[in-house]
C-alpha positions in Angstrom: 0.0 0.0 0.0 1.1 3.8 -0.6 1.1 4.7 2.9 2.2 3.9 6.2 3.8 4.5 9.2 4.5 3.0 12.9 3.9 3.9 16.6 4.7 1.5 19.6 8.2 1.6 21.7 11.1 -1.1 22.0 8.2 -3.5 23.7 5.6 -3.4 20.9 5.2 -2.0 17.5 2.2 -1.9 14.8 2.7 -1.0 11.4 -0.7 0.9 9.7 -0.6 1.2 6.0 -3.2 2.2 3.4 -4.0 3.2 0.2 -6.4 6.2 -1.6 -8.8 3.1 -2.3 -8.3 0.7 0.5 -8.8 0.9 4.4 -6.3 1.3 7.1 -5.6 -1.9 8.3 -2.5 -3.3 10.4 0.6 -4.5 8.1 2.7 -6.3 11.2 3.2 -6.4 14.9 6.4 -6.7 16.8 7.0 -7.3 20.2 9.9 -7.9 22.9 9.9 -10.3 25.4 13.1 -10.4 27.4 16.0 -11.6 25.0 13.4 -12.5 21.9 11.9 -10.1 19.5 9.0 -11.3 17.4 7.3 -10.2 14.4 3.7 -11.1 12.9 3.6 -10.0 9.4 0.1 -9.8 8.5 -0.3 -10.0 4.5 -3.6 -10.6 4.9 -5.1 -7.5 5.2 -8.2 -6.7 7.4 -9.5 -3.2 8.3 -8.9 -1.9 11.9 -12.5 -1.3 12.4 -15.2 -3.8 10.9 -18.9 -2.3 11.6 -22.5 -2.7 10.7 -25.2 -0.3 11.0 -28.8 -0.6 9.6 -29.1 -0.4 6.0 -25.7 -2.2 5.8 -24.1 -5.5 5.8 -21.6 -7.6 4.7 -19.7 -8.0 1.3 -19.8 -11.6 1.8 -22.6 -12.8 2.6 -22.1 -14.0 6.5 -22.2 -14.0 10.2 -18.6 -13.2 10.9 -17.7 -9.7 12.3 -15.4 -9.1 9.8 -16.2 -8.5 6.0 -18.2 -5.5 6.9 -19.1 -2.6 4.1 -18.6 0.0 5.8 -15.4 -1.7 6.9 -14.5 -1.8 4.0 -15.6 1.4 2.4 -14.1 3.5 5.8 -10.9 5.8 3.9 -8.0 7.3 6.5 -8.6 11.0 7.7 -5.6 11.3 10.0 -4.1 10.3 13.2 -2.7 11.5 16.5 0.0 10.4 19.0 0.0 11.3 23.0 1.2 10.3 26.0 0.1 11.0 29.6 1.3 8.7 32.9 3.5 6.3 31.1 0.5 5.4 28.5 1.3 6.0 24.8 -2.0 6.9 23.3 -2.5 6.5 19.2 -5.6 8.1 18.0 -6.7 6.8 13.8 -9.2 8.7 12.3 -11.3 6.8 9.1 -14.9 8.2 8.1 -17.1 7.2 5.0 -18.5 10.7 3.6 -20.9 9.3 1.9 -22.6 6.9 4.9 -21.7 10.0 7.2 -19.8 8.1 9.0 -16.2 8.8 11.4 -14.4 6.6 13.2 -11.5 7.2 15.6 -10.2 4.0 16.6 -7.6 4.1 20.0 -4.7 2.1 21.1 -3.3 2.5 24.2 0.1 1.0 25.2 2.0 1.2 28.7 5.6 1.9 28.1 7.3 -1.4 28.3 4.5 -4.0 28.4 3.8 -5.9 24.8 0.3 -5.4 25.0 -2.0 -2.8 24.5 -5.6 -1.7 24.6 -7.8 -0.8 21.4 -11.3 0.2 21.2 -13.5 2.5 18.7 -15.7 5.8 18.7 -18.2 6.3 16.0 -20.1 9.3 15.5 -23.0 10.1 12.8 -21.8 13.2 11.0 -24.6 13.8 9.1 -25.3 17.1 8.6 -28.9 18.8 10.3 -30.7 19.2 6.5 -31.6 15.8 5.3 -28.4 13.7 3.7 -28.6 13.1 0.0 -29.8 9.4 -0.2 -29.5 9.9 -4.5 -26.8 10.3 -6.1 -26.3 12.6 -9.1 -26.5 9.6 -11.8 -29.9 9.2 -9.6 -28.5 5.8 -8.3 -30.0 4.7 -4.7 -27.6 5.5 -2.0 -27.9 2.8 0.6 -25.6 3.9 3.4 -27.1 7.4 3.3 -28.1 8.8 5.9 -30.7 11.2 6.9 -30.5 14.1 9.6 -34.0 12.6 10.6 -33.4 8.8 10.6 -30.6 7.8 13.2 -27.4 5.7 12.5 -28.5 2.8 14.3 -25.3 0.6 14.7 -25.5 -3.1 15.1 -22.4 -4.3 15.9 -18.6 -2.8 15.9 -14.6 -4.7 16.4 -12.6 -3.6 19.2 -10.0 -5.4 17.2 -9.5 -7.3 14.1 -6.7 -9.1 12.4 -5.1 -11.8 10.3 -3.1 -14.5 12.6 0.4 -13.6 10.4 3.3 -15.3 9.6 6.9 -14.4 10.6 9.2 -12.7 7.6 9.4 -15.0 4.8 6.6 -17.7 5.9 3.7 -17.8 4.5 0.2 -17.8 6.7 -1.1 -21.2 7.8 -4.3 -21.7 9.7 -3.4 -25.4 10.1 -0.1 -24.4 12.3 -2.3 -22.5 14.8 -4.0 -24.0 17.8 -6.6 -22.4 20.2 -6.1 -22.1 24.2 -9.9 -21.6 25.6 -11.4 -21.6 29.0 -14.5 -22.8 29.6 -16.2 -21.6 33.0 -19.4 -22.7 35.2 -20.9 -22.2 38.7 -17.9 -24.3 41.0 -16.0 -25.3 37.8 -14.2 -22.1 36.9 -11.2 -22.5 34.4 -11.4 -25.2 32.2 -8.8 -24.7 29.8 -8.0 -26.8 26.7 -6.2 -26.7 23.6 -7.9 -27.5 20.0 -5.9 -27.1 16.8 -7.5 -24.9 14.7 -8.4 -27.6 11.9 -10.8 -29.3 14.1 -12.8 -26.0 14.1 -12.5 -25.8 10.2 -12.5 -28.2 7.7 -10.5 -27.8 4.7 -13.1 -27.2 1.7 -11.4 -26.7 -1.2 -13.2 -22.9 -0.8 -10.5 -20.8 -3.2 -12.0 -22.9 -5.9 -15.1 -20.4 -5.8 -12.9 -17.2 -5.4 -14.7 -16.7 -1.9 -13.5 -16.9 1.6 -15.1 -18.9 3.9 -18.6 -18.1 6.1 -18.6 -19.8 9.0 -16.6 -18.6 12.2 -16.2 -20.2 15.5 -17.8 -17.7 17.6 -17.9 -17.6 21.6 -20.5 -15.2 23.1 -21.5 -14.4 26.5 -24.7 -12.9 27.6 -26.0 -10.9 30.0 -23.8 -10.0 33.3 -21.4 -13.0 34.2 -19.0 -12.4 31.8 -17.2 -14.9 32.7 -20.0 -17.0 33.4 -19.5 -20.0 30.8 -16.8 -19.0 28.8 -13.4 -17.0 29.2 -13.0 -13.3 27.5 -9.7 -14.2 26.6 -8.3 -16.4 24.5 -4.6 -17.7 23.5 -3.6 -18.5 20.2 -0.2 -20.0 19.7 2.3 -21.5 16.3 4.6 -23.4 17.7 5.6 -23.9 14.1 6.2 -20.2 13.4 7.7 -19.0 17.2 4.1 -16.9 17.6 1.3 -16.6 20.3 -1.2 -14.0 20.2 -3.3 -13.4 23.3 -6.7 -11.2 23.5 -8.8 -10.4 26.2 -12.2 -8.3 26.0 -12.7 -5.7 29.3 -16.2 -5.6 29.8 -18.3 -6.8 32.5 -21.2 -7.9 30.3 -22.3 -9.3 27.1 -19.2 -9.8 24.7 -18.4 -12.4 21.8 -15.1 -13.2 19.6 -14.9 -15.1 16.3 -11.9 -16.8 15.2 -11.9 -18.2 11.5 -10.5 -18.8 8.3 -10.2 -16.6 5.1 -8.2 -18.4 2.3 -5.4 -17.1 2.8 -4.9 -17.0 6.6 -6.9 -17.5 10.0 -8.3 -14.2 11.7 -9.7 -13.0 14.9 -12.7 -10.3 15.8 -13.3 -9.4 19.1 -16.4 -7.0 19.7 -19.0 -6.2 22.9 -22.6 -6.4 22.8 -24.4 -7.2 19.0 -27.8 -6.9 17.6 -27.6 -10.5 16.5 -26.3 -12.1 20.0 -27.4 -9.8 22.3 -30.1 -7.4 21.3 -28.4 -4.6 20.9 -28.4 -1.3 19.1 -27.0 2.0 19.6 -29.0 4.8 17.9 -27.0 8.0 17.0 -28.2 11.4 15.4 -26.5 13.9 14.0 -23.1 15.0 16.1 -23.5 11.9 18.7 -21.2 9.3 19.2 -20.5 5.6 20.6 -17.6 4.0 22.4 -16.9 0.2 22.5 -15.8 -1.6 25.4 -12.0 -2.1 24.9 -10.3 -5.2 24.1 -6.5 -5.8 24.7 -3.8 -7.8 22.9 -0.3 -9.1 23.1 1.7 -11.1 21.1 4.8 -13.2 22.3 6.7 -16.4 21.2 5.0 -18.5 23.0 2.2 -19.2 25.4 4.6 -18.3 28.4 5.7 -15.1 26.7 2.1 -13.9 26.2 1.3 -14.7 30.2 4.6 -13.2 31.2 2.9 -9.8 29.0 -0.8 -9.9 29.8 0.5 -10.3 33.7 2.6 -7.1 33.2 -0.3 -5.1 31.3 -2.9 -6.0 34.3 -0.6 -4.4 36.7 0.3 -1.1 34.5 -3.5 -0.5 33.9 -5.3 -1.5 36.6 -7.1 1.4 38.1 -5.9 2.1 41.7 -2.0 1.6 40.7 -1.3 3.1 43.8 -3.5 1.0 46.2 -1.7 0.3 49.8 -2.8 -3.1 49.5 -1.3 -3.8 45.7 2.6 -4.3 46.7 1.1 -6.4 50.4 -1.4 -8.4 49.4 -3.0 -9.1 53.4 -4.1 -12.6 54.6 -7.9 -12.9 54.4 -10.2 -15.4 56.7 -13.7 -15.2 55.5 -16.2 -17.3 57.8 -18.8 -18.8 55.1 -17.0 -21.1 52.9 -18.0 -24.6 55.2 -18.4 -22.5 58.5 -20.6 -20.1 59.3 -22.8 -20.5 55.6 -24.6 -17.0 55.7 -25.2 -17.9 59.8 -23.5 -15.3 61.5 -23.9 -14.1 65.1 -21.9 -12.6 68.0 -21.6 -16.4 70.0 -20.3 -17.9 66.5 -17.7 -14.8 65.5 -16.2 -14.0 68.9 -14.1 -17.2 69.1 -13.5 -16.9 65.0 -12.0 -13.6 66.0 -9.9 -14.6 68.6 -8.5 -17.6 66.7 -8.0 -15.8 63.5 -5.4 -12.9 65.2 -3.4 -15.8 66.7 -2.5 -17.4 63.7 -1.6 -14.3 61.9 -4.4 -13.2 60.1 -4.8 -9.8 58.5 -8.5 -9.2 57.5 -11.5 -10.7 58.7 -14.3 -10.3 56.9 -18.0 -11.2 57.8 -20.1 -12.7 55.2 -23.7 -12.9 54.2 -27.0 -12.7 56.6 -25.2 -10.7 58.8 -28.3 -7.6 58.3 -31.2 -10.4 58.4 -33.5 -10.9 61.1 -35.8 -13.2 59.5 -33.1 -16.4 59.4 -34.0 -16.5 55.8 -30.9 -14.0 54.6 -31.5 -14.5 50.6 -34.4 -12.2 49.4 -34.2 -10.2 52.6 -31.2 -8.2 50.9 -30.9 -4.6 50.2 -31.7 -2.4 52.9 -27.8 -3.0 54.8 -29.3 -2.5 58.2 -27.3 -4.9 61.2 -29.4 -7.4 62.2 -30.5 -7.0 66.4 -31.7 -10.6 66.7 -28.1 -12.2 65.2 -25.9 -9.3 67.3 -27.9 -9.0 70.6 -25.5 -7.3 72.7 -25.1 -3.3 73.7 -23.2 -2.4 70.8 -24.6 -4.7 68.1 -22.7 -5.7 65.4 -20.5 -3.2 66.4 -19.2 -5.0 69.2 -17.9 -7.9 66.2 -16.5 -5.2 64.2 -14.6 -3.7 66.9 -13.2 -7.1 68.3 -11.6 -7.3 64.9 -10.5 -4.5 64.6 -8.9 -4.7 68.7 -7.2 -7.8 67.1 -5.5 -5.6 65.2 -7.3 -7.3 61.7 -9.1 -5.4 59.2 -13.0 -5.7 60.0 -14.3 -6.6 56.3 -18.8 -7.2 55.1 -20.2 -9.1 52.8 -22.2 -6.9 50.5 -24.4 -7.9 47.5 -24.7 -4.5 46.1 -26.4 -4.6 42.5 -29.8 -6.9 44.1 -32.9 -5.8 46.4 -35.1 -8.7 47.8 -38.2 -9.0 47.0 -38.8 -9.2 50.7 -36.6 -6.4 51.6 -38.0 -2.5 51.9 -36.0 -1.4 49.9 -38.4 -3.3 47.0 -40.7 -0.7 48.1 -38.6 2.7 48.8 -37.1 3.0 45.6 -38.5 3.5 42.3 -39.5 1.4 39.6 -36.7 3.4 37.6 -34.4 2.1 39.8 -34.5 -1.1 38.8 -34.0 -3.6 35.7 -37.7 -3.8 33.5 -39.1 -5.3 30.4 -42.2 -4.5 29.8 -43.5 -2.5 32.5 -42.2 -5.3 34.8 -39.3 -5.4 37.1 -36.9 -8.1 36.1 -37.0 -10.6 38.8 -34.3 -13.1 39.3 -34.7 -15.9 42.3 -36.7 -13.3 44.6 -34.4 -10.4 44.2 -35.0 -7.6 42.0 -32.0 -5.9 39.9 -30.7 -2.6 40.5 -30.3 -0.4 37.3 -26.9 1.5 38.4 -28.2 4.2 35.3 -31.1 5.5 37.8 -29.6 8.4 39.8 -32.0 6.8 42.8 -30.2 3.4 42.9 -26.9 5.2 43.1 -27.4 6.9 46.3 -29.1 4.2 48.1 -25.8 2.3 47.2 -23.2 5.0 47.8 -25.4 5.9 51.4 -25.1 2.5 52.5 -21.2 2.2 51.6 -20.4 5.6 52.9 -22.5 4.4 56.5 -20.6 1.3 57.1 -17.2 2.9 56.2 -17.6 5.7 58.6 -20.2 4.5 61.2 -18.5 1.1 62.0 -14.8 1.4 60.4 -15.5 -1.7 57.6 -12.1 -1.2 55.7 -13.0 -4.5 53.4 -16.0 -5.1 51.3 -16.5 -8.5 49.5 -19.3 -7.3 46.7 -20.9 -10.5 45.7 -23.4 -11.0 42.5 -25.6 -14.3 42.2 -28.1 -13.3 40.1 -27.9 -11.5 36.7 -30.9 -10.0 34.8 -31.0 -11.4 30.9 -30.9 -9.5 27.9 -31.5 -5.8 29.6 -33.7 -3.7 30.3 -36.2 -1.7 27.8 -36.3 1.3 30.2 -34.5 4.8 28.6 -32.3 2.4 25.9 -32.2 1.9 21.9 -32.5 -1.7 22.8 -32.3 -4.5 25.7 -29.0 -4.6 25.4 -27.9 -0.8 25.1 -29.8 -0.4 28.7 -27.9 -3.5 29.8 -24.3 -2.0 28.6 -25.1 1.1 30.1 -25.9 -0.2 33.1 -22.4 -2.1 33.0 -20.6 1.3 32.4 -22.9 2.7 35.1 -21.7 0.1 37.6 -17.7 0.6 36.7 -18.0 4.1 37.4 -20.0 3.6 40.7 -16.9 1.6 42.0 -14.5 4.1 41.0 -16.5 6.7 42.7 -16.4 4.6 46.1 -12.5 4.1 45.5 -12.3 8.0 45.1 -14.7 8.4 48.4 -12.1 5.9 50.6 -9.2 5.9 48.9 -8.3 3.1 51.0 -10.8 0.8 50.9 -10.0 -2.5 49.8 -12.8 -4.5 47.4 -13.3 -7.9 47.0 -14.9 -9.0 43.5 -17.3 -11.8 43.4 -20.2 -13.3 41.7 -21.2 -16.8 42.5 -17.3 -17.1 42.8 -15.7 -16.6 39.6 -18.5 -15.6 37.4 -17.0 -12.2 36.6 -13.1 -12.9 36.2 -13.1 -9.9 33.6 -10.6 -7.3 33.4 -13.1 -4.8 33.5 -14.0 -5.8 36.9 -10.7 -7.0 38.0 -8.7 -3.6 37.1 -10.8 -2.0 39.6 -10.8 -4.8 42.7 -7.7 -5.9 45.0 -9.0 -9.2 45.6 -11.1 -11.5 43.2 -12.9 -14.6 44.6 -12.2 -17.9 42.4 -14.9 -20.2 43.3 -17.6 -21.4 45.2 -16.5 -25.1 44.8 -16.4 -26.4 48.6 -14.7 -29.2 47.6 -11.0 -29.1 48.5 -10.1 -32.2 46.1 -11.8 -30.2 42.6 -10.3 -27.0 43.8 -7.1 -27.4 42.5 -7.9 -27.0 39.2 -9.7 -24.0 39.5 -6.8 -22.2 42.0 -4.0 -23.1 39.7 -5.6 -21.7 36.3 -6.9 -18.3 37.7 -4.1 -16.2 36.9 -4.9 -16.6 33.3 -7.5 -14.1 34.4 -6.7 -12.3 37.7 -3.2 -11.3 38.6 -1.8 -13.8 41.2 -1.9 -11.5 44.5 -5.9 -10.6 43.5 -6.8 -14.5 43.0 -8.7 -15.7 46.3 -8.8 -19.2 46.3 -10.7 -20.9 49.5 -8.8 -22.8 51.7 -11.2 -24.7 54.7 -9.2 -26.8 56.7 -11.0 -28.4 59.8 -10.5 -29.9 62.8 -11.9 -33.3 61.7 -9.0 -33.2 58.3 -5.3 -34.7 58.8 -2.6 -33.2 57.9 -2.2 -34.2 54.1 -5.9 -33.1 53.6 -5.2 -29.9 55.3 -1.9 -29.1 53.2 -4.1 -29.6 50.1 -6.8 -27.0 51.3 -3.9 -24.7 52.2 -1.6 -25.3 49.5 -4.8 -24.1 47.3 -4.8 -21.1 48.3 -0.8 -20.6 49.2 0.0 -18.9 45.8 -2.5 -16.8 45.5 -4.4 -13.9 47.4 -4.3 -16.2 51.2 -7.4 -16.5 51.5 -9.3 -18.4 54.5 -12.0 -20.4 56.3 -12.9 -23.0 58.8 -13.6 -23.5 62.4 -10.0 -22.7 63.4 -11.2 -22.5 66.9 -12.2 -25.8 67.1 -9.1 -27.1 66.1 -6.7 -28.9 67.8 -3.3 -27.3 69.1 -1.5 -29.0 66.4 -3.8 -28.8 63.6 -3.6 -24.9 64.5 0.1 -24.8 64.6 -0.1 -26.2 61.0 -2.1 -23.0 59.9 -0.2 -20.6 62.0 3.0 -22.1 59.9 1.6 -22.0 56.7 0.5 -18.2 57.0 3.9 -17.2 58.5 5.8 -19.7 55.4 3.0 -17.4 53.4 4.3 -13.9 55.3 7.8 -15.4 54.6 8.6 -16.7 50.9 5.0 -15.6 49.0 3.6 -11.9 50.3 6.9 -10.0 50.0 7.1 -11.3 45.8 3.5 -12.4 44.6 3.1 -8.5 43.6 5.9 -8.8 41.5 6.0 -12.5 40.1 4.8 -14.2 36.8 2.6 -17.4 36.8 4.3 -20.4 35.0 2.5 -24.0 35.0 5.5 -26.7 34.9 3.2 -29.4 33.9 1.2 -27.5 31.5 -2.2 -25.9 31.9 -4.1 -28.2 34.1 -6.9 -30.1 33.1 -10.4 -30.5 34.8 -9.5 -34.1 35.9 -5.8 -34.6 35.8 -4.3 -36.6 38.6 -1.2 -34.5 39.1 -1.1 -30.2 39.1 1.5 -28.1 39.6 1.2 -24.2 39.2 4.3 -21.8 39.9 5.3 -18.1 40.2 8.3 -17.0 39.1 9.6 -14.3 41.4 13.0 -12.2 40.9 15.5 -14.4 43.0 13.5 -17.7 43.3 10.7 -19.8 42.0 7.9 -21.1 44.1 6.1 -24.3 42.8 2.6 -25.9 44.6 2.3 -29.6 43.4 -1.3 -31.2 44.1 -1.3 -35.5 44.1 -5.3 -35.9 43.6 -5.1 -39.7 43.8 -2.7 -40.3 41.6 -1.1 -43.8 40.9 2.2 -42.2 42.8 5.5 -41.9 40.1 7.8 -39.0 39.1 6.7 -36.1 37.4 9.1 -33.8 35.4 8.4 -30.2 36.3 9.6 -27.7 33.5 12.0 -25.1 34.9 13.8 -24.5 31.9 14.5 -20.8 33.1 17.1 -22.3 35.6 18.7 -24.6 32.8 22.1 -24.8 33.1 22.3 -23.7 36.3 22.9 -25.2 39.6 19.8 -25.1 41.8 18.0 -26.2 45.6 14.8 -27.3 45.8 13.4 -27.5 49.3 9.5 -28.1 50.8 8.4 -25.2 52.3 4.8 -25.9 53.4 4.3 -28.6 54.8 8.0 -29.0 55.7 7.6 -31.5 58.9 5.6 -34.1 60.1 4.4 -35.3 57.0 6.2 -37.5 54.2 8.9 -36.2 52.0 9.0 -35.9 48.6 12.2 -36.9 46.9 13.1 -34.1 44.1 16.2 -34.3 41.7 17.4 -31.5 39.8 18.4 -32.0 36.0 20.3 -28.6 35.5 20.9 -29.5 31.9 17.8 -30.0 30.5 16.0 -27.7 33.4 13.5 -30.1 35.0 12.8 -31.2 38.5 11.4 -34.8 38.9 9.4 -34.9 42.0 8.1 -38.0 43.1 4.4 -38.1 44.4 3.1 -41.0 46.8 -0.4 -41.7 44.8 -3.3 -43.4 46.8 -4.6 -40.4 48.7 -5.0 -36.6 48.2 -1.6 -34.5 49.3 0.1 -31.6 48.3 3.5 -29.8 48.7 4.9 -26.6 47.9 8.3 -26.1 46.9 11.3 -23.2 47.0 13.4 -23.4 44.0 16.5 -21.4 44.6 19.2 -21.4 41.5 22.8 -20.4 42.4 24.4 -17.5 40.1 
């Protein structure tokens, strides 16, 4: 193409090029990771921005996102570079006079990281007299559009892109396969591997001078976003030395495509669209749309694109400067097989006392705790203390001040975004305030669904934070989310799903108006456990709850695979050890939650003096080798991405000076596995147990410094678990 030019840094570089009668579109990206530099050269060319409004379509005949007129027909206009708090900013400016439509399609990149964030504004620039729909040859002008007709958009990319070859190669979809997670209620992150061929069949399709239709498209609905399938997505050559990772910010409805044109694979990410979701953004003249962002990285290899997603998360979350981001503190929560949504002052007071001696930092009081009706669920809502459950003088302040007097952080369970049906609040706040279809409120398993667009809903919610902040001193808040409300709502929107994606924006900027209120505050994110592992959520939370699984044999699975979508000190991963558990099963439920955000529960007062010691040990082996890196480290899975069922896990960080590996043996039939540590290949290195280090069975471990692996040997016949400091010598 005629034209061209590139913007990135010595991390990550994208080359634009485009001609007088073709679209901008992205010609190659290059990034760094460490010692390698890769480059994708994309030959085959897609726009930056694909888009469909009414009274447009496709140019192939399809369901994809991609092959888009107006995608097609969008010219460049111009472009912009900026940079403000260590965040290049590239603005690319494309319009189609004749449809009266501009685009100014945004990447953001934080100095260093390979990876950066992308997202689109449209805005209808037809003029206030009536468009000319004719042209002068008196031909129909279909993409015209009138002053008094809005552009109605239907769907829009975030991003879009050919897969790309390095220098010299030529694309192959065959040489690609696809890392995806699939995600349910107590079986978050499933991840598995499909080569790309098993999605598409090879059909012979340049034969009709056409590129293919189909697309293998995942979509989510609604508000878990994470609540079947993962936003994010890893696609990795090990033929070519190329991985490209993408994940979509946004805490609602979402869908990407991956598929084949003849000549190489591509990928389309987008939000909400009118054919998955229902949506539809009307604009008239001068008003614009912004997408939800999507971000991307490309590496060498699955590890490299971790190593830069990892890095990107911590650049641009949203509270960089938390006091709880560097120290992530050691959490006991007391519902997770305890308390279950029972809480009173005769149950927490020896919780209390039992959580400060072995070292805990936060304590944090879960559901029912404002219910005085014994049935907590659609009693939510109005945040009041209960007086039946907290008898005493001072009420539940007499709880929250015995936490705090053990010198922990008192912490609340909270379900913000939900009003029971039994609660007053149903009956306070308007019907505006709330999710409806219909003239109905949206009712979801007996609680009603705030609308966070309704001025009235806001300051019921930001009343009831700012109360229990400054009234009892809650420094912790775990918001929790078990219900969501379906398509939208019909209420001031275009469509169900605009009113549902404003409500999602609406909802963002609620939390980062309570983080500008109590700058201090720290927020826990969960929704039915992990049913919202998005990075629109997750940028603006310090902890994030994994799971609801209270199974400590299944968790495993789930603990090890959540930093592919939370950063390893937000990733709260229940441990429950009890009094009636021995040892091994105790260093399982511990060792769960050991690499991660420390994250607690079980009647630790009811323990013995020994099976306390074991969790006092753990937490100050936690305090010792994990708390004073885990802010800093990169995950790393020596045996591979787990699977839902496999016998044997292991799941590691990767910290400046050492490594830290957590091996789980769910009933294996015992052996030795080969842990990849090809980082300290060549080089001389310890490997010693640091929880459980006595008392219990050792592990043998050899090291193999020249082909960097570490064959541990696991018992089999039973459930155990150990966690291991790798230290290499210089």
């Amino acid at each position: 193409m005629a034209n061209g030019f590139s913007w990135g840094d010595d991390a990550l570089t994208l080359r634009f090029e485009w001609g007088d009668d073709a679209p901008v579109t992205i010609a190659s990206v290059t990034a760094k990771d460490g010692a390698n530099t890769v480059t994708s050269v994309l030959d085959h060319r897609i726009p930056i921005v694909e888009l469909e409004v009414a009274g447009t379509g496709h140019w192939i005949a399809c369901d994809k996102l991609i092959h888009t007129t107006l995608g097609r027909d969008l010219r460049y206009v111009g472009h912009h570079e900026s940079e403000e708090r260590g965040v290049k900013r590239l603005d690319i400016d494309v319009a189609d006079t004749a449809a009266h439509v501009d685009v100014t399609v945004t990447y953001e990149l934080p100095v260093g990281v390979p990876m950066f964030r992308t997202y689109a504004t449209i805005t209808n620039t037809a003029a206030a007299a009536a468009a000319d729909t004719i042209d002068p040859t008196g031909t129909v002008n279909p993409t015209a559009t009138r002053a008094d007709v809005p552009l109605s958009i239907e769907q829009v990319t975030n991003w879009a892109s050919a897969f790309g070859a390095p220098e010299g190669q030529k694309a192959d979809l065959a040489a690609w396969e696809s890392i995806e997670g699939k995600y349910d209620w107590l079986a978050e992150g499933r991840w598995h591997a499909t080569p790309l061929r098993d999605y598409f069949p090879v059909m012979a399709q340049q034969l009709t001078n056409v590129d293919p239709r189909g697309e293998h498209r995942v979509v989510s609905t609604s508000t878990w976003s994470t609540g079947r399938f993962a936003p994010l997505a890893v696609m990795e050559s090990k033929r070519f030395g190329l991985a490209w990772l993408f994940q979509i910010e946004h805490n609602g409805a979402w869908r990407w495509d991956i598929g084949e044109d003849t000549e190489d694979a591509y990928m389309a990410l987008t939000g909400p669209t009118n054919v998955d979701h229902g949506w539809a953004k009307n604009l008239g003249p001068g008003e614009s749309f912004t997408t939800v962002p999507a971000s991307v990285a490309l590496a060498a290899d699955f590890d490299g694109v971790v190593r830069a997603v990892t890095a990107y998360r911590r650049a641009m979350r949203t509270q960089p400067n938390h006091i709880d981001n560097d120290k992530p503190r050691v959490i006991f929560n007391d519902y997770m097989n305890t308390i279950y949504g029972d809480p009173t002052t005769a149950k927490e007071l020896p919780l209390i006392a039992a959580a400060a001696k072995v070292g805990i930092e936060i304590f944090c009081i879960d559901c029912g705790w404002y219910d005085d009706t014994g049935n907590w669920w659609p009693s939510v809502g109005e945040w009041l203390p209960s007086t039946t459950r907290f008898p005493g003088k001072g009420g539940m302040k007499e709880v929250i001040d015995a936490i705090r007097d053990a010198g922990m952080v008192p912490g609340l369970w909270l379900e913000p975004e939900v009003i029971g049906v039994k609660s007053p609040m149903a009956a306070k706040l308007p019907d505006s305030a709330f999710f409806q279809r219909n003239g109905h409120r949206v009712v979801e398993q007996e609680r009603y669904v705030l609308d966070l667009r309704s001025p009235e809903a806001r300051r019921h919610l930001d009343t009831v934070v700012d109360r229990l902040v400054d009234d009892y001193g809650v420094g912790y808040f775990k918001f929790d989310y078990n219900v969501q409300p379906g398509m939208g709502t019909d209420v001031d929107s275009d469509s169900l799903g605009d009113g549902l994606l404003g409500h999602n924006r609406a909802y963002l900027d609620w939390v980062d108006g309570v983080h500008r209120r109590h700058p201090d505050l720290i927020l826990e994110n969960c929704s039915s456990g992990g049913m919202r592992e998005d990075f629109a959520q997750t940028s603006r939370f310090q902890v994030q709850s994994t799971s609801d699984q209270q199974d400590f044999r299944l968790y495993p699975t789930i603990a090890a695979t959540a930093p592919m979508m939370v950063l390893p000190e937000q990733a709260g991963s229940w441990a429950y050890p009890q009094s009636t558990m021995g040892v091994e099963e105790s260093a399982v439920n511990i060792n769960t939650t050991f690499l991660g955000r420390y994250f607690l529960s079980g009647y630790i007062n009811r323990m013995s003096d020994e099976q306390r010691t074991l969790v006092e040990e753990s937490i100050a082996r936690y305090k010792t080798y994990v708390q004073p890196v885990i802010a800093h480290a990169t995950p790393f899975w020596p045996l591979g991405l787990p699977g839902w069922n496999d016998k044997v896990l292991a799941y590691g960080l990767a910290a400046p000076d050492y490594a830290l590996v957590t091996v789980w043996d769910r009933d294996s039939d015992g052996g030795t596995v080969a842990l990849d540590l090809a980082r300290y290949a060549g080089r001389k290195a310890t490997i010693t147990p640091i929880f459980p280090d006595h008392g219990v069975e050792t592990w043998p471990v050899h090291w193999d410094a020249v082909h960097g692996t570490a064959g541990v040997q696991v018992p089999g016949d039973g459930y155990a678990s150990r966690t291991f400091l790798i230290r290499p010598e210089n």
